[in-house]
Backbone as ProteinMPNN parsed JSONL, in Angstrom:
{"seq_chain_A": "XXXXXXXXXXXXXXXXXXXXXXXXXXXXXXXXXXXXXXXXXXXXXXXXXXXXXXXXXXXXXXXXXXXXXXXXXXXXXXXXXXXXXXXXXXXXXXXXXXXXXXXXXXXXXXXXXXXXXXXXXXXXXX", "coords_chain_A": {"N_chain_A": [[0.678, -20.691, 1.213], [-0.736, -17.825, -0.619], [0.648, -14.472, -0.579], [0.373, -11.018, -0.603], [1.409, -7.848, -0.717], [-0.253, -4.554, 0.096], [-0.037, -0.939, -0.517], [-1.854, 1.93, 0.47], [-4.016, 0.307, 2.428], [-5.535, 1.377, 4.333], [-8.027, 2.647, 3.205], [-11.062, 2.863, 1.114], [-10.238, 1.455, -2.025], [-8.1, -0.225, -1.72], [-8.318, -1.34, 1.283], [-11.156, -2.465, 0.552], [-9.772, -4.528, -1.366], [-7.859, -5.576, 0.3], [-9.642, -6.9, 2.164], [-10.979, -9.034, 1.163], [-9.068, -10.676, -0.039], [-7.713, -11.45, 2.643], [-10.45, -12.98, 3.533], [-9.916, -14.701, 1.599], [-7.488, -15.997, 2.239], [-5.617, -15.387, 2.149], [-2.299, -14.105, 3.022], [-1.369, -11.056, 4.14], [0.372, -8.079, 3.89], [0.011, -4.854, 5.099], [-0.299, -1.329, 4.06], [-0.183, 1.821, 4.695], [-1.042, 5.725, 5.223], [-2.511, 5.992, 7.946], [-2.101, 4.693, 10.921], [-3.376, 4.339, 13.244], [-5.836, 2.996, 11.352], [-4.523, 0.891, 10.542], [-3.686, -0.944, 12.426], [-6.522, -1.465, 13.979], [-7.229, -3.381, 11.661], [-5.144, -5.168, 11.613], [-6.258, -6.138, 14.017], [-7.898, -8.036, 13.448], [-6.636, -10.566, 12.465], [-4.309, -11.309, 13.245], [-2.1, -13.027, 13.249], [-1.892, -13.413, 10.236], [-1.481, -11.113, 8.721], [0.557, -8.222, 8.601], [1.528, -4.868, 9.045], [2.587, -1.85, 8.471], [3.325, 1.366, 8.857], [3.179, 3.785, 6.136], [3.886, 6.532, 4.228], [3.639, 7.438, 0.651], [4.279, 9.936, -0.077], [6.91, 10.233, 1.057], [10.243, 10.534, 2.141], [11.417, 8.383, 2.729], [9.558, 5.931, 2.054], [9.946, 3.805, 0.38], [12.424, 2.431, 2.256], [10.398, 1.971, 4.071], [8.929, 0.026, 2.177], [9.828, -1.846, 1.571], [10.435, -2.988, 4.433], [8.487, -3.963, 4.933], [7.954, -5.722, 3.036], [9.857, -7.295, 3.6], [8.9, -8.519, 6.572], [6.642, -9.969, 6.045], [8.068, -11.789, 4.3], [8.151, -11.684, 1.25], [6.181, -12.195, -1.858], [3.266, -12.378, -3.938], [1.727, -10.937, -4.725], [1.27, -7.603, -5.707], [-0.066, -4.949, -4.496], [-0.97, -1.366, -5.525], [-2.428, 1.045, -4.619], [-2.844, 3.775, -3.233], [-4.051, 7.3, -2.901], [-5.199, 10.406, -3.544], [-7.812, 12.574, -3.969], [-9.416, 15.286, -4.593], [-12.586, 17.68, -4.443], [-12.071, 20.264, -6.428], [-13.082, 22.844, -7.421], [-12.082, 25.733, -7.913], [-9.396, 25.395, -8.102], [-7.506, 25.539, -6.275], [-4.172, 25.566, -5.399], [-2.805, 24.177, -3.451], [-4.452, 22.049, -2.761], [-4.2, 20.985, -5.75], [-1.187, 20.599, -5.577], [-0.694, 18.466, -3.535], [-2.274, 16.47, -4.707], [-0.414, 15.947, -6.823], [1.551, 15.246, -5.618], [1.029, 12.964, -4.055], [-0.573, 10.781, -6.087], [1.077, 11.277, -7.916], [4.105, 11.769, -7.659], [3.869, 9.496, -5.838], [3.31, 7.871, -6.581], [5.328, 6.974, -8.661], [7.662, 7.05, -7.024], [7.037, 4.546, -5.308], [6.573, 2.645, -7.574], [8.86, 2.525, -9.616], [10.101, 0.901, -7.952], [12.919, -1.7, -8.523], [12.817, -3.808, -7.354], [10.168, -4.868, -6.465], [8.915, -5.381, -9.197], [10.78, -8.015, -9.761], [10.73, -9.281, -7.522], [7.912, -10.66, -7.29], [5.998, -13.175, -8.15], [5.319, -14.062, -11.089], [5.123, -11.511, -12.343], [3.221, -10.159, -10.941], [1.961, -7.498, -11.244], [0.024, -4.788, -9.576]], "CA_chain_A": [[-0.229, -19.571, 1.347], [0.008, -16.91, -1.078], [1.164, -13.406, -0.269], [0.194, -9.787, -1.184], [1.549, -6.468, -0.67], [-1.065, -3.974, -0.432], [0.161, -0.148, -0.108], [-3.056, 2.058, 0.694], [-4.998, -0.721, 2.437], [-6.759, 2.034, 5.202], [-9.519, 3.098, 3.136], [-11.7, 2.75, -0.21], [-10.104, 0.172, -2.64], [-7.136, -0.753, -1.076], [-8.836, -1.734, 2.447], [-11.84, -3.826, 0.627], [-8.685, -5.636, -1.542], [-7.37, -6.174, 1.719], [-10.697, -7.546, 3.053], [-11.332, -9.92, 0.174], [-7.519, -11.377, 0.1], [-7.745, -11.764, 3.517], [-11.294, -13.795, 3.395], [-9.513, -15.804, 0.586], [-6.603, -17.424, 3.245], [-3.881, -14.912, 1.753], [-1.356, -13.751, 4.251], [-1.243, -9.897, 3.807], [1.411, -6.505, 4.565], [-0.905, -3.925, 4.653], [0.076, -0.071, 4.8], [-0.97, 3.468, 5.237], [-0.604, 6.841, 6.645], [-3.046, 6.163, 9.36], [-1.292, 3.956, 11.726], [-4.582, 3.451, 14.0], [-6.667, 1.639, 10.96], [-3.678, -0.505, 10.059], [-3.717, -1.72, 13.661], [-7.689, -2.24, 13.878], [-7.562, -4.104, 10.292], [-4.557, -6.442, 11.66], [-6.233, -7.071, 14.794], [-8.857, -9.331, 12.875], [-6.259, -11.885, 12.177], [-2.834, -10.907, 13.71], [-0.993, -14.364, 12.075], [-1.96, -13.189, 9.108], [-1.947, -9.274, 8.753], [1.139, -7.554, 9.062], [1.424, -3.801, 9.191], [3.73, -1.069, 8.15], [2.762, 3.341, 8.712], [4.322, 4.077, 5.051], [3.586, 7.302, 3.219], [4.179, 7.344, -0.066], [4.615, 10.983, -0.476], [8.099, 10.881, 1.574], [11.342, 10.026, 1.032], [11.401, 6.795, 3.118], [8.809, 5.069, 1.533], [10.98, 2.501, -0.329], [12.805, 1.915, 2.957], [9.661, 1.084, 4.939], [7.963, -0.9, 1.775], [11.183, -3.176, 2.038], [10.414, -3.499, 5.613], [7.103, -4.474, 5.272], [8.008, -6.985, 2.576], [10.495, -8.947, 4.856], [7.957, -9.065, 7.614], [5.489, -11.287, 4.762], [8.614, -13.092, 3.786], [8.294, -11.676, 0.027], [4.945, -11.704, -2.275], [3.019, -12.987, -4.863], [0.822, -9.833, -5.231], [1.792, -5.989, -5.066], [-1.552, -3.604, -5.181], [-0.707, -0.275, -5.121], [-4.372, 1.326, -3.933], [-2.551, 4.658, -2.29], [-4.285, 7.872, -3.738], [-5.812, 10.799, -3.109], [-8.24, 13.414, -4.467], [-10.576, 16.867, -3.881], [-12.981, 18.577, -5.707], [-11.316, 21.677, -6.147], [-13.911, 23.905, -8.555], [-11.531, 27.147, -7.657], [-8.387, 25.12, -8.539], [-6.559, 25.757, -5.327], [-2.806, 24.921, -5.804], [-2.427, 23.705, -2.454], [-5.161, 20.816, -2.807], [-3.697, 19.98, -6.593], [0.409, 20.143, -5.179], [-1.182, 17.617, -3.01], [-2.561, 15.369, -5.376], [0.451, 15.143, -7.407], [2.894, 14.461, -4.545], [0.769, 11.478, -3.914], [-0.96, 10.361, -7.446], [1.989, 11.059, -9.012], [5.617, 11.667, -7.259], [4.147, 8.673, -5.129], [3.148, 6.044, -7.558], [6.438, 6.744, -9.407], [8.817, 6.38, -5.982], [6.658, 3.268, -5.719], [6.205, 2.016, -8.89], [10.256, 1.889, -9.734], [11.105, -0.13, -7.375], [12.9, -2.44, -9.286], [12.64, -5.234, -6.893], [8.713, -5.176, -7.205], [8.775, -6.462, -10.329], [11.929, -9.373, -9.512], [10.104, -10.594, -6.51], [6.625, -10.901, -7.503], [5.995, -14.41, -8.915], [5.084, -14.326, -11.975], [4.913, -10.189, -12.503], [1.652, -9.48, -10.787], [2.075, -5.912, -10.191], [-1.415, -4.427, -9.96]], "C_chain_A": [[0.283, -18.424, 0.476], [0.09, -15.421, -0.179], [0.657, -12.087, -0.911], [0.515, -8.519, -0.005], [0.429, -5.141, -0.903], [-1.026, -2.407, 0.441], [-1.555, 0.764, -0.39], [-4.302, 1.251, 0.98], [-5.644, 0.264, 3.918], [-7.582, 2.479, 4.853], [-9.719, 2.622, 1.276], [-10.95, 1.445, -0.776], [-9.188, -0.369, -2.486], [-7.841, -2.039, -0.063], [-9.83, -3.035, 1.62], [-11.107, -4.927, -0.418], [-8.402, -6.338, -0.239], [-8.181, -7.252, 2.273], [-10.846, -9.236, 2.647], [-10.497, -10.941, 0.293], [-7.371, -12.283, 1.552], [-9.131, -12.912, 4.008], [-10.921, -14.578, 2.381], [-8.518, -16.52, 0.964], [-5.522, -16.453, 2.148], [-3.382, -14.18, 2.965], [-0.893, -12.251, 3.6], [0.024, -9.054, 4.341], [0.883, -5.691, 3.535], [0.393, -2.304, 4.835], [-0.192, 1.11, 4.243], [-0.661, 4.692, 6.107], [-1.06, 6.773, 7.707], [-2.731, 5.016, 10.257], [-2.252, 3.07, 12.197], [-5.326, 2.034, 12.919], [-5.427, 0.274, 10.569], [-3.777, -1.637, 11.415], [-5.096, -2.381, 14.195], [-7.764, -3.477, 12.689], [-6.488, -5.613, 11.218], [-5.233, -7.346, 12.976], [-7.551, -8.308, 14.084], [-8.118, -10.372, 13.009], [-4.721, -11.477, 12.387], [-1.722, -11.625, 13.369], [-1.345, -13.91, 10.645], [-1.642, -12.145, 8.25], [-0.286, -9.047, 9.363], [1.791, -5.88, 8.426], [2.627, -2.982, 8.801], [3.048, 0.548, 7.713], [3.819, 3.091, 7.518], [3.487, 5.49, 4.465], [4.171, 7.771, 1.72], [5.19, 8.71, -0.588], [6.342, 11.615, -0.23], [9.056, 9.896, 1.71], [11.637, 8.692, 1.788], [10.873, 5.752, 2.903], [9.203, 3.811, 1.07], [11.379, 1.507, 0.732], [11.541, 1.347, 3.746], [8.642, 0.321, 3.772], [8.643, -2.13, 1.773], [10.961, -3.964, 3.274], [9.385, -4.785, 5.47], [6.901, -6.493, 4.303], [9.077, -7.99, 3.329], [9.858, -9.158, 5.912], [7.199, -10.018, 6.849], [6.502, -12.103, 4.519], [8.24, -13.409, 2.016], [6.912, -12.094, -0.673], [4.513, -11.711, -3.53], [2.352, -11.981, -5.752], [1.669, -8.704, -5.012], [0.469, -5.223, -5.703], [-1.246, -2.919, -4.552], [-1.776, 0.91, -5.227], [-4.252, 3.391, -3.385], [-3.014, 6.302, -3.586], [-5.102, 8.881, -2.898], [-6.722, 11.684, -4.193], [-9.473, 14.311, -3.974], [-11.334, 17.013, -5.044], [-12.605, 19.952, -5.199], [-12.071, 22.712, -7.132], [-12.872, 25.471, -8.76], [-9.812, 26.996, -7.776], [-7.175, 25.608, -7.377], [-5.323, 25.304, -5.264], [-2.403, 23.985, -4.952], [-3.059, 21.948, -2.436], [-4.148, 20.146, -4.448], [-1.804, 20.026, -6.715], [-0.122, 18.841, -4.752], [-1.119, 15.967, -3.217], [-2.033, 15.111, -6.501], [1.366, 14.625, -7.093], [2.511, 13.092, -4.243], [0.485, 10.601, -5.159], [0.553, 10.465, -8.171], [3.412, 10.498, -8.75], [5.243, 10.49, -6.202], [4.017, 7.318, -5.761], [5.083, 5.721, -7.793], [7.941, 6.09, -8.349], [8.398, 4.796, -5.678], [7.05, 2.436, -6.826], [8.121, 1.242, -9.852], [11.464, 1.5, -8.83], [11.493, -1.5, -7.927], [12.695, -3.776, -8.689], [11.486, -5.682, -6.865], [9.129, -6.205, -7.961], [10.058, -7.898, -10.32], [11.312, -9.995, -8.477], [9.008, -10.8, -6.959], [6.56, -12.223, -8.384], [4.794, -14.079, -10.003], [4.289, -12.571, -12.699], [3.742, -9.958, -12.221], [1.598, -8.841, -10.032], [0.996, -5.472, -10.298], [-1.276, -2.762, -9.691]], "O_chain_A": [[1.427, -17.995, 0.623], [-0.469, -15.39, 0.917], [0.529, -12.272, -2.122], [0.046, -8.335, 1.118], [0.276, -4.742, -2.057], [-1.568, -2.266, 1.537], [-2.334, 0.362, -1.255], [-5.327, 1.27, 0.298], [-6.359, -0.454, 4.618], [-8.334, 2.944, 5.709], [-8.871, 2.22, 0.481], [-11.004, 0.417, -0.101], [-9.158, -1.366, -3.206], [-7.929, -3.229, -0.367], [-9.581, -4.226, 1.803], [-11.585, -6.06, -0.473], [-8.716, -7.479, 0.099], [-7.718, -8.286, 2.752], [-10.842, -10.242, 3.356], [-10.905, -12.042, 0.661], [-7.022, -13.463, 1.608], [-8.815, -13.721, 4.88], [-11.808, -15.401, 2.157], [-8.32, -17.591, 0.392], [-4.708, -17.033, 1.43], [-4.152, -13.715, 3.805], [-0.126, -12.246, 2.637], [0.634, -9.526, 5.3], [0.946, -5.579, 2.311], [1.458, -2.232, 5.447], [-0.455, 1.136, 3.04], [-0.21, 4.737, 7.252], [-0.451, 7.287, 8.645], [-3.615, 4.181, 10.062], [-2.358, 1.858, 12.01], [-5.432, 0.837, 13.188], [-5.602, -0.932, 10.4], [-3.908, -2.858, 11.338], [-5.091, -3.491, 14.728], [-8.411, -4.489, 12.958], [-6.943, -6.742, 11.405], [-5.064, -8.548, 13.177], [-7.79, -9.397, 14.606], [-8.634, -11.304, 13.627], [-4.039, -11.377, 11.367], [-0.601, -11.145, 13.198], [-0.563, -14.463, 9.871], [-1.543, -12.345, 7.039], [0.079, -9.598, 10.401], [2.469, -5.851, 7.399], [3.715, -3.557, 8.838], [2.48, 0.854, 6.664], [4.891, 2.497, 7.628], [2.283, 5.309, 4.287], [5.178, 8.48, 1.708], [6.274, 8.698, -1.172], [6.923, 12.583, -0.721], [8.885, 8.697, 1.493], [12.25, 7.883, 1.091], [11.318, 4.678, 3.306], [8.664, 2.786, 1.489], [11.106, 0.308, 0.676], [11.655, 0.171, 4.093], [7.555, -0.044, 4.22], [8.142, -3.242, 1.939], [11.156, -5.176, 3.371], [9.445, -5.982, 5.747], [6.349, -7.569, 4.531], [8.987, -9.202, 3.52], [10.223, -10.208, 6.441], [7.287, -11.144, 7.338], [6.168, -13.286, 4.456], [8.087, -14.504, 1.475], [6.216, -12.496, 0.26], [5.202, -11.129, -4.368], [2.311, -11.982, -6.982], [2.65, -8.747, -4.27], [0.121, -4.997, -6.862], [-1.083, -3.083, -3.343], [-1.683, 1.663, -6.197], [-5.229, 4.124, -3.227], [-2.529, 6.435, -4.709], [-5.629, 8.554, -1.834], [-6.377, 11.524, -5.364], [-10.297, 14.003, -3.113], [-11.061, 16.696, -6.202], [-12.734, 20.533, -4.121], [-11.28, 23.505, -7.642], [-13.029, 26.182, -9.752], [-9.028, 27.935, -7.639], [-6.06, 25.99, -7.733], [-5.439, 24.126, -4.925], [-1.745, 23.022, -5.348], [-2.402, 20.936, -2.194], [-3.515, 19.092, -4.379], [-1.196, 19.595, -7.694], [-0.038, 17.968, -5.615], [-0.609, 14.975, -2.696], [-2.579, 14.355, -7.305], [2.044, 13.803, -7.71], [3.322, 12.17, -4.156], [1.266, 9.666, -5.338], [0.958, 9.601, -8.948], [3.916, 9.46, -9.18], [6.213, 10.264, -5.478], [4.439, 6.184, -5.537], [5.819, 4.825, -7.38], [8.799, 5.243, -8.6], [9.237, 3.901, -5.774], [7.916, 1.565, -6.748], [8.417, 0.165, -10.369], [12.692, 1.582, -8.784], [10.673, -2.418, -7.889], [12.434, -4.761, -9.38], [11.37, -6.867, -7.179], [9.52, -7.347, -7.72], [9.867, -8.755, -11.182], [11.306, -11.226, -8.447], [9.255, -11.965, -7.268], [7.203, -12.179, -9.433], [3.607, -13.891, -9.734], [3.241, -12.494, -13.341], [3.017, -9.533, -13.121], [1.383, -8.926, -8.823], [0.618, -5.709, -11.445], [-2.243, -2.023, -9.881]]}, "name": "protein", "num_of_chains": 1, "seq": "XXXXXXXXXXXXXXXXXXXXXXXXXXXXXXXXXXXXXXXXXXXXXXXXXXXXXXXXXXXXXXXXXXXXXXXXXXXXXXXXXXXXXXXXXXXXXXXXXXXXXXXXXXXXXXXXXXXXXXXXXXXXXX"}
């Protein structure tokens, strides 16, 4: 059965990855700031689905995407889905700090994790 990692799987294009993967017989570790949908999403298929609250924005992230990948037992996929954004017409600092702590300072704490790319069979980091 393959495997995928899929950080931001509680809403928009994360979640219907999630959906899809999961109607295709892959064995998922979903995760998200919102705790509740991770826990509605796994109860669909509870052998299959396993869960992990991660936010990317803070400094544990790494440690609980580690987690989440030894609960799956390591992973064929990694989609990294986690994102946010406003319309801000008045350029409010507060909304675009925001959306570079996540878009940016969160891809990047993501993104170089070097073990990603060493476990993933056959580099399919998305």
């Amino acid at each position: 059965m393959k495997k995928a990692i899929i950080i931001g799987a509680t809403s928009g294009l994360g979640h219907e990855v999630a959906k899809q993967l999961l109607a295709a017989g892959w064995q998922l570790g979903i995760a998200g700031r919102r705790e509740a949908e991770l826990v509605a999403f796994q109860k669909q298929s509870p052998d299959k689905i396993a869960i992990q609250p991660l936010d990317v924005t803070q400094s544990d992230a790494s440690e609980k995407l580690d987690q989440l990948i030894a609960k799956v037992g390591g992973m064929d996929l990694f989609f990294l889905a986690s994102g946010i954004g406003y319309q801000n017409p008045d350029l409010e600092s507060d909304k675009e700090i925001r959306t570079l702590e996540t878009n940016v300072v969160g891809f990047t704490r993501i993104r170089l994790l070097r073990h990603i790319v060493s476990s993933v069979s056959k580099n399919r980091v998305i």
